[in-house]
C-alpha positions as CSV (number, residue, x, y, z in Angstrom):
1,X,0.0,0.0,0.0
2,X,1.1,3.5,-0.4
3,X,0.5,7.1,1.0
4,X,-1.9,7.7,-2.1
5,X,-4.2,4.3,-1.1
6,X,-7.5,5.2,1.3
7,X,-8.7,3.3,4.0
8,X,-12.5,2.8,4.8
9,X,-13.2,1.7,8.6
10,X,-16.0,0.1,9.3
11,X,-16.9,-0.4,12.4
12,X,-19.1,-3.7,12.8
13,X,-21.8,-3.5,14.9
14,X,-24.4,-5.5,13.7
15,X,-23.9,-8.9,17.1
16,X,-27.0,-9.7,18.7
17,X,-25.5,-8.9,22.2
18,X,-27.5,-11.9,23.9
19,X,-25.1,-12.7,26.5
20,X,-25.5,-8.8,27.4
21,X,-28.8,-9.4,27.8
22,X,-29.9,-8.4,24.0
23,X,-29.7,-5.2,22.6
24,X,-27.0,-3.1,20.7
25,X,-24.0,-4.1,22.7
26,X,-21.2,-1.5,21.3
27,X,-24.2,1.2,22.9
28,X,-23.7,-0.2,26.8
29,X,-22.6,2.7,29.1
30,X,-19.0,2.0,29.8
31,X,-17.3,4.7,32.1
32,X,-20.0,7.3,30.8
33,X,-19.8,6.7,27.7
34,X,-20.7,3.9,25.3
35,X,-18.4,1.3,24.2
36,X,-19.1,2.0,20.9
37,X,-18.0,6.0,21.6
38,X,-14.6,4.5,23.0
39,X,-13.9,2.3,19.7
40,X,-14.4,5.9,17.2
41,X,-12.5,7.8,19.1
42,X,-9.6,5.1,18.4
43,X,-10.3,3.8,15.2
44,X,-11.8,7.7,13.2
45,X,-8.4,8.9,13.2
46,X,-6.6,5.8,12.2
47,X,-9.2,5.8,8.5
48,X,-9.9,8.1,5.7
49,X,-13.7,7.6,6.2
50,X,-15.7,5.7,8.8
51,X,-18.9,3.7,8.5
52,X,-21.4,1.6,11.0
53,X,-22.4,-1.3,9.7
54,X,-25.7,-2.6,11.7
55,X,-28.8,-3.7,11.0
56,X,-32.1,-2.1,12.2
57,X,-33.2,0.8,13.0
58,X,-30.1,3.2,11.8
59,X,-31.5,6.5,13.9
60,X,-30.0,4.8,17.6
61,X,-26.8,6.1,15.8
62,X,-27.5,9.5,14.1
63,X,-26.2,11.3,17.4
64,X,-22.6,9.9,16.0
65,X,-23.1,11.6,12.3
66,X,-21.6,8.3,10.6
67,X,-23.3,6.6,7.7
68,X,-24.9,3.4,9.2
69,X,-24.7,0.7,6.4
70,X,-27.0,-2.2,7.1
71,X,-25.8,-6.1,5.5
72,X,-26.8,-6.5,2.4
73,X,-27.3,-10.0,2.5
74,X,-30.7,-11.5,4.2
75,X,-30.2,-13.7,7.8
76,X,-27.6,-12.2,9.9
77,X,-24.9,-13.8,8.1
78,X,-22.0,-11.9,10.2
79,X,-18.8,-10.1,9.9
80,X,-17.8,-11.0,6.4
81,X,-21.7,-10.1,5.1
82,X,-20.5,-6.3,7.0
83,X,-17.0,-6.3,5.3
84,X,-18.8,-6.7,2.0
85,X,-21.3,-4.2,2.4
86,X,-19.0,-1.2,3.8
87,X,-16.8,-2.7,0.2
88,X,-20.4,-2.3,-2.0
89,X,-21.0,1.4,0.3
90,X,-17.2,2.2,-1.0
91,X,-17.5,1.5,-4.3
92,X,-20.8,3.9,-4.9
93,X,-19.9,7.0,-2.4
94,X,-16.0,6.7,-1.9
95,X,-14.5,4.5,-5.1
96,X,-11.1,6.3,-4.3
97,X,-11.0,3.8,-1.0
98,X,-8.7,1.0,-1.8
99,X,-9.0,-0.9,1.4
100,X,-11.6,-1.4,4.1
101,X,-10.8,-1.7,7.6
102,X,-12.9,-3.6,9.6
103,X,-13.0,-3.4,13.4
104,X,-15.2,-5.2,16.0
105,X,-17.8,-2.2,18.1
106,X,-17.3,-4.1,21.3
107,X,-13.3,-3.7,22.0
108,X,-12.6,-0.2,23.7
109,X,-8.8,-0.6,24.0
110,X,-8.2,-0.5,20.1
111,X,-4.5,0.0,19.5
112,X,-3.9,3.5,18.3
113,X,-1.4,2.2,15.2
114,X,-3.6,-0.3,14.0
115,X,-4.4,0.4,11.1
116,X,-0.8,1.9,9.8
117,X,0.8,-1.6,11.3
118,X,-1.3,-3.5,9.1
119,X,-1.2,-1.6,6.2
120,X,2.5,-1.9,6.3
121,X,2.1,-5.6,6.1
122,X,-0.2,-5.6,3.2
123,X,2.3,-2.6,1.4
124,X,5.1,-5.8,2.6
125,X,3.4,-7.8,-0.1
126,X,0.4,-9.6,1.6
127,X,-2.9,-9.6,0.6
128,X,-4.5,-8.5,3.6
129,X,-3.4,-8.2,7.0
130,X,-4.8,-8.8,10.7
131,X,-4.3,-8.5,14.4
132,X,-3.2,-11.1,16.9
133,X,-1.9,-10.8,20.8
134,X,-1.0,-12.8,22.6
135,X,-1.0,-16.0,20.5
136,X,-4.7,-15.4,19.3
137,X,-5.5,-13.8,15.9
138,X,-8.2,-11.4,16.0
139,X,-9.6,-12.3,12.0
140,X,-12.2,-9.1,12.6
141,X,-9.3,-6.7,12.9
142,X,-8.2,-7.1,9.7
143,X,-7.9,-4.5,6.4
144,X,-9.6,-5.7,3.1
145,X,-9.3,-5.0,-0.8
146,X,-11.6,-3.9,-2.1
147,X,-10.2,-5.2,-5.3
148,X,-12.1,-8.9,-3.4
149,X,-15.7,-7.6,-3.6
150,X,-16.4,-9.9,-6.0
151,X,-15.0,-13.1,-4.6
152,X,-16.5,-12.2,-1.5
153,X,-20.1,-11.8,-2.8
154,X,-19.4,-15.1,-4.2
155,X,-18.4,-16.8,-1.4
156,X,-21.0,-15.3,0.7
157,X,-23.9,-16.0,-1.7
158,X,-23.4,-18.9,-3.6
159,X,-20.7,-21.2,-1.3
160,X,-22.3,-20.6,2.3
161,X,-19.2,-19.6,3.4
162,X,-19.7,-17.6,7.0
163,X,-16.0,-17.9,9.1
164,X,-13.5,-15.7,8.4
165,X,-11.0,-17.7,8.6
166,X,-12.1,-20.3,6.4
167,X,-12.4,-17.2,3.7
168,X,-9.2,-15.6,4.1
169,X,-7.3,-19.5,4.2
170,X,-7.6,-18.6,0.1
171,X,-5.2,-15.3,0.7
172,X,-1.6,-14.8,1.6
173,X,-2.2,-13.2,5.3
174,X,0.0,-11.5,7.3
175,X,-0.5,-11.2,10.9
176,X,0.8,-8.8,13.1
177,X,1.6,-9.0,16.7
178,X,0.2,-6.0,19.3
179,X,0.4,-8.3,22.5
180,X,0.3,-5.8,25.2
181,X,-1.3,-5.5,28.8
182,X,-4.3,-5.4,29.0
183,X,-5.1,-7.0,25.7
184,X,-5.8,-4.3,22.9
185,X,-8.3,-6.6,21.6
186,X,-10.2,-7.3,25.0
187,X,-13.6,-7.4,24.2
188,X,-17.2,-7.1,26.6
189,X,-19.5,-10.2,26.2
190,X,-20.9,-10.2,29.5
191,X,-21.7,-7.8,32.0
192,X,-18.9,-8.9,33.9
193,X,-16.4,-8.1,31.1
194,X,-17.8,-4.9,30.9
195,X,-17.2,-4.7,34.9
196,X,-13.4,-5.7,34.3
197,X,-13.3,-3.0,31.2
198,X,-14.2,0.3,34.0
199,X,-11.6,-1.2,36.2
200,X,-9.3,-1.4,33.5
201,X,-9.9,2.0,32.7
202,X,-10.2,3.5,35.9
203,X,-6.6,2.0,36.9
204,X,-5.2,3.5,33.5
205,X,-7.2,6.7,32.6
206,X,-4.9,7.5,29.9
207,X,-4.6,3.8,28.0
């Protein structure tokens, strides 16, 4: 990748949230704010654009001022339907974006060189690129090309294919390494994770 490329983030928020009870998890209050406010303030600066991708009604986010992009696909399919339909939003209102970068609405802690550490893989010669810590790759954290839309669709629609990481197993993938305490990619499933995330912050303010 080069200076010249864009990067669309997309932040993927369309979960069902049941072990939180149901609802929009990314919106659960989370040291007064929402999770959701905690994951934009990390990942906006890190893109050239940023869209939600969720399904429903899209006013619960007009407050944010971010295009909310709903799947384009029928039945919930999951993260890859989102990655595809921030790619087909790309190609109609931004077609200089190159890349999409995908990031789950449910992990605060976000590393702040993200998105330029995986781009350098990619620009390294991989196809696309994606987080891991700690010995666990994080397939949601990853940047895209758009250049894939197609085989995507394809996959998606006429293969059944849902895991990431049965998709991407077709792509030279880099992964790159931000193990760090706490995790970066800690995410809140339960209310007790989310319990764990306000000490977390509240013992490092500045994180």
């Amino acid at each position: 990748m080069t200076s010249t490329e864009a990067v669309l983030g997309v932040v993927l928020a369309g979960g069902l949230g049941r072990r939180m009870g149901g609802g929009d998890k990314p919106m659960v209050d989370l040291g007064g704010r929402t999770i959701l406010d905690h994951v934009l303030e990390r990942a906006r600066p890190q893109c050239d654009g940023m869209i939600i991708n969720a399904n429903g009604d899209a006013e619960r986010f007009h407050h944010l001022g971010l295009p909310v992009v709903p799947d384009g696909l029928e039945g919930y399919p999951g993260p890859l339907a989102g990655v595809l339909a921030a790619m087909d939003w790309a190609a109609v209102n931004t077609p200089e974006t190159t890349h999409i970068m995908s990031f789950a609405g449910d992990a605060p802690f976000i590393p702040r060189d993200l998105v330029a550490r995986l781009k350098e893989a990619v620009a390294a010669g991989a196809d696309m690129a994606r987080a891991k810590s700690f010995g666990q790759r994080h397939p949601v954290f990853a940047i895209w090309p758009v250049s894939a839309r197609a085989d995507l669709r394809d996959k998606l629609v006429n293969h059944g294919i849902r895991k990431i990481d049965l998709y991407t197993a077709a792509y030279d993938i880099a992964e790159v390494d931000f193990t760090g305490v706490p995790d970066p990619f800690f995410n809140i499933n339960t209310p007790e994770d989310r319990d764990e995330a306000v000490r977390i912050l509240s013992a490092q303010p500045n994180i």
